[in-house]
C-alpha positions in Angstrom: 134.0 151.7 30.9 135.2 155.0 29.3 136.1 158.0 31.4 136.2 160.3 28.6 133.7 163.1 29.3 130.9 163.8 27.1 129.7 166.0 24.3 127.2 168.0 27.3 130.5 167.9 29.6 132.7 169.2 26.7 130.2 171.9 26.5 129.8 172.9 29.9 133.3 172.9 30.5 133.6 175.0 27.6 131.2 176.9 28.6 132.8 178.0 31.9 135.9 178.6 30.2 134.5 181.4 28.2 132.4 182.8 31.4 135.9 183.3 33.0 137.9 184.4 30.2 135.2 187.1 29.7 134.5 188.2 33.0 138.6 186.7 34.8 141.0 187.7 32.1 144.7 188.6 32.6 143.9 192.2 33.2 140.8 191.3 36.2 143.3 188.8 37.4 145.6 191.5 38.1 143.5 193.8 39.3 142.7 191.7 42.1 146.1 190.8 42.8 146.6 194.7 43.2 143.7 194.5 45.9 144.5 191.5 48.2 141.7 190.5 50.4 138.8 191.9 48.4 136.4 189.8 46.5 134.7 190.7 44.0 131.1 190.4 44.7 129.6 191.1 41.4 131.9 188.6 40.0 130.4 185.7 42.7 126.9 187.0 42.1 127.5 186.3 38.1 128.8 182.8 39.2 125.8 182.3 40.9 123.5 183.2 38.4 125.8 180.8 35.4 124.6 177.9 38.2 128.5 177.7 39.1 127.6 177.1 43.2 124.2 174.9 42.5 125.7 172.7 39.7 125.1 169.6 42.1 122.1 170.8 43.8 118.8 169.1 42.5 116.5 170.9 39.9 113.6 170.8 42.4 115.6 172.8 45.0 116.6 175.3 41.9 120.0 174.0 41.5 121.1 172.6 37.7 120.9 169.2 38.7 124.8 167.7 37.6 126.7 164.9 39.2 130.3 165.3 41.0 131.7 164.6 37.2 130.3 168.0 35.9 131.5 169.6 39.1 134.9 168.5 38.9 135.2 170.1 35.1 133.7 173.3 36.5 135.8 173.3 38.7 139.0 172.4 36.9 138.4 175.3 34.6 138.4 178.0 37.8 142.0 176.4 38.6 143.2 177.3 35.6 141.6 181.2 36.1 143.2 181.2 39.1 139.8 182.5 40.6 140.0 183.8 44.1 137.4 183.0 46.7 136.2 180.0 48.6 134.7 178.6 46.0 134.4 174.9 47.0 133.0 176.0 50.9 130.3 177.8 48.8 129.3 175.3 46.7 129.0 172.8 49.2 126.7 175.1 51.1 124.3 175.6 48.3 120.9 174.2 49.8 122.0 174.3 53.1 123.3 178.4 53.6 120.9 180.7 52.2 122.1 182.3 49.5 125.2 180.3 48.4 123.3 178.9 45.2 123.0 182.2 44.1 125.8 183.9 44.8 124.6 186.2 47.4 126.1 184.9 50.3 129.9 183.9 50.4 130.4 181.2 52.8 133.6 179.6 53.8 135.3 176.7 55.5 137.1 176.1 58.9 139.1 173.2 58.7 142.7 171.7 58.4 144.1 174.5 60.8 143.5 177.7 58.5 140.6 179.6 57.0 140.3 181.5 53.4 138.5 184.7 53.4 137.5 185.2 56.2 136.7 188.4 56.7 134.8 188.6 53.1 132.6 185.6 54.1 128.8 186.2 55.3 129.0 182.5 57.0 131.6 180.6 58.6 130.9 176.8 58.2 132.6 175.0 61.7 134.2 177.1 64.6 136.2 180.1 63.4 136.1 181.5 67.1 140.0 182.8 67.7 141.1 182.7 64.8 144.0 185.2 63.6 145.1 186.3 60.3 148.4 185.5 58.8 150.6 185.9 55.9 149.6 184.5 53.1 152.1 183.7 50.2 149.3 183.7 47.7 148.0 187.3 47.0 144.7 185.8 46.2 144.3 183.9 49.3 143.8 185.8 52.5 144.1 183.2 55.7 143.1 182.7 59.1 144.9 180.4 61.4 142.6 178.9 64.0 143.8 178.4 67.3 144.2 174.7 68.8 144.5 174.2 72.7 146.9 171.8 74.1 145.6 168.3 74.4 142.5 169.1 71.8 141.6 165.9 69.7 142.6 165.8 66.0 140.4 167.2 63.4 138.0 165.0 61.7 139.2 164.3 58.3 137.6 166.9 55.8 134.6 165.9 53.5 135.8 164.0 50.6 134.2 166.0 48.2 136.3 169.0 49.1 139.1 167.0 48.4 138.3 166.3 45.1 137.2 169.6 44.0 140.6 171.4 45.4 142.5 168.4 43.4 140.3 169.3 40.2 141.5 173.1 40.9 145.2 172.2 41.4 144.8 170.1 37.9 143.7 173.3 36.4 146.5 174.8 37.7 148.5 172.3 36.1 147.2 172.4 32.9 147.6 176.1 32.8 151.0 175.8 33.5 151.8 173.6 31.1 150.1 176.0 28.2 152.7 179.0 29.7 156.0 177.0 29.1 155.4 175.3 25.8 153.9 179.1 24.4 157.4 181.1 25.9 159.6 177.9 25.0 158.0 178.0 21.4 158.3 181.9 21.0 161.3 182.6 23.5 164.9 182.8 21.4 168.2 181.7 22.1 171.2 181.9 19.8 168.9 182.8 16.9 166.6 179.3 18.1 163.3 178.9 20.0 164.4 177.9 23.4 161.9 174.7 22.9 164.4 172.9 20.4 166.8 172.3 22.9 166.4 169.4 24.8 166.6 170.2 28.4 163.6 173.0 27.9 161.8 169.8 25.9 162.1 167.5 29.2 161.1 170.3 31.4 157.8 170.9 29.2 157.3 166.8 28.4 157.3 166.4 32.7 154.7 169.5 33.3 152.5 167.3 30.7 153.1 164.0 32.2 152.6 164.8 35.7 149.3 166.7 33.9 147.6 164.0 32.6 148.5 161.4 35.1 146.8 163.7 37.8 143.8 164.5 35.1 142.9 160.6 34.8 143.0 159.9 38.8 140.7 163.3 39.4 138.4 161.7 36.4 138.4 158.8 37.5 137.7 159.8 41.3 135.0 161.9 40.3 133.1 158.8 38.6 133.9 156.4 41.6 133.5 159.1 44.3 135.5 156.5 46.3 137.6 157.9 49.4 140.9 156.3 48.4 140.5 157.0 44.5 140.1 160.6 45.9 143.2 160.5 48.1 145.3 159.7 44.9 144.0 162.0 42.8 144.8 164.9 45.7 148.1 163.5 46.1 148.7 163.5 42.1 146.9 166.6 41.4 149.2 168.5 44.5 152.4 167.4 42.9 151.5 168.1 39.4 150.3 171.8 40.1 153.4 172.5 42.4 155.9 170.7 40.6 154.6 171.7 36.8 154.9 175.6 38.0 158.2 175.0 39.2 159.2 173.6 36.1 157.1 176.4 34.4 159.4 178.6 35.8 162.4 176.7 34.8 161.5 177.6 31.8 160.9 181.1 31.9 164.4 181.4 33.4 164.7 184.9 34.8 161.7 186.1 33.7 159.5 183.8 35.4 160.9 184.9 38.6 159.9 188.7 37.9 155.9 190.0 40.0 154.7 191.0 36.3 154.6 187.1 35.2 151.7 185.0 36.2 153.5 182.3 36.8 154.8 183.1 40.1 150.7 183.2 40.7 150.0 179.8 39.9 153.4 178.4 42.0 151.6 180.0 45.3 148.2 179.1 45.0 149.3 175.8 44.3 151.1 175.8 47.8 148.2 177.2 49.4 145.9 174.8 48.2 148.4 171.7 49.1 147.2 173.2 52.9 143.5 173.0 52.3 141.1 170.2 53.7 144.3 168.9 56.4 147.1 169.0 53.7 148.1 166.0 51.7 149.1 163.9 55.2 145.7 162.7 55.4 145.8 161.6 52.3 148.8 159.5 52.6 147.5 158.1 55.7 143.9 157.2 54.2 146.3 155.4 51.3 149.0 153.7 53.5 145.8 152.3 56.3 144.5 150.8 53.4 147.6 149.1 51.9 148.9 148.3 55.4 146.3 147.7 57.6 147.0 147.7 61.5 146.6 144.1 62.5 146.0 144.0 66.5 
């Protein structure tokens, strides 16, 4: 069997790439960083019209009529935009929420203790009742904590294709990253030499690709299975290789990485953010470690 994607995946992936650089370049990406907490709503209704939200849904039902494999490209390539908005929450609502196919309506999620967007969001998909806003470290990402009363029951684990999707986002991440430290370590000097030809800068960049393509063949490979466990590795690979690759990213940068003008800073925090979404990366261990270690009674 051969998880390599094909010549129509190659396309559509391409495809989405050059929506996003077109209409999500450095300079839109900014903009929106310079306006916290306001989505763009033309932006989503061009989504909706590309068939971002109804990739999966069926062609009778109006949708484009891909598989979870398509999805999981699409979705790859709006990691590595670093495009705000509950994306995933939306497409999962297309054919269900009126609307979300197209674009019109923005929908988001309540689950694993926190909600994005909240206050952009025409529907709220689970209880949202008490929720309150807090800090978020991602400029991108405005959150909601929801409240939990003593002695409530744990949450019911979140639906595995949201996992998979925010793992194909945080692999976009990490690819992204890893295109940032090999350009500066290829164009960045140091006693009259690219910073890339000495060795430690090499190991840095060689473990951002690594961690980059282990993550890419578990999220591939989950995405053809669409089995539970095959998705809690990829999560768990995908989380470490976005977080860990921008923090190596920004080894790399040295200084400079540190600075707000960089967009690598960007990356670091959504990949934090998103390491929170669907019930953090606990559940994930937990689905893994029941499966090796099975409780025996």
């Amino acid at each position: 069997m051969h998880f390599q994607p094909t010549d129509d995946q190659r396309a559509l992936k391409a495809g989405v790439r050059e929506l996003l650089a077109g209409r999500f370049g450095r300079r839109a990406l900014r903009a929106a960083v310079d306006r916290p907490g306001v989505l763009d709503r033309t932006l989503w209704r061009e989504l909706g019209e590309a068939g971002f939200f109804a990739l999966r849904l069926p062609e009778p039902d109006g949708g484009v009529g891909l598989g979870l494999p398509e999805a999981v490209l699409a979705f790859e390539e709006a990691g590595r935009a670093l495009l705000p908005g509950p994306l995933i929450a939306t497409h999962l609502a297309a054919g269900e929420v009126a609307g979300a196919a197209t674009g019109e309506t923005v929908v988001t999620a309540a689950y694993g203790g926190l909600v994005e967007w909240l206050a952009e969001a025409d529907v709220v998909r689970g209880e949202a009742a008490g929720a309150v806003p807090v800090r978020s470290v991602d400029p991108l990402t405005p959150l909601h904590r929801l409240p939990r009363p003593p002695g409530a029951a744990p949450e019911s684990g979140p639906e595995p294709v949201a996992v998979l999707l925010t793992a194909a986002e945080q692999l976009g991440g990490a690819a992204r990253v890893c295109e940032l430290a090999v350009e500066h370590a290829r164009t960045r000097e140091q006693f009259g030499r690219p910073i890339g030809a000495f060795q430690a800068v090499k190991h840095l960049c060689a473990r951002i690709l690594v961690r980059t393509e282990t993550a890419r063949a578990a999220v591939y490979a989950a995405a053809v299975t669409a089995d539970p466990l095959d998705i809690a590795a990829a999560r768990l690979l995908a989380d470490e290789a976005a977080v860990h690759g921008a923090r190596d990213c920004l080894q790399v940068h040295g200084g400079m990485g540190f600075t707000w003008e960089a967009d690598v800073h960007l990356f670091l925090k959504r990949a934090w953010t998103r390491t929170q979404r669907t019930g953090d990366s606990t559940q994930s261990d937990e689905l893994l470690a029941e499966d090796l270690l099975p409780v025996r009674v």
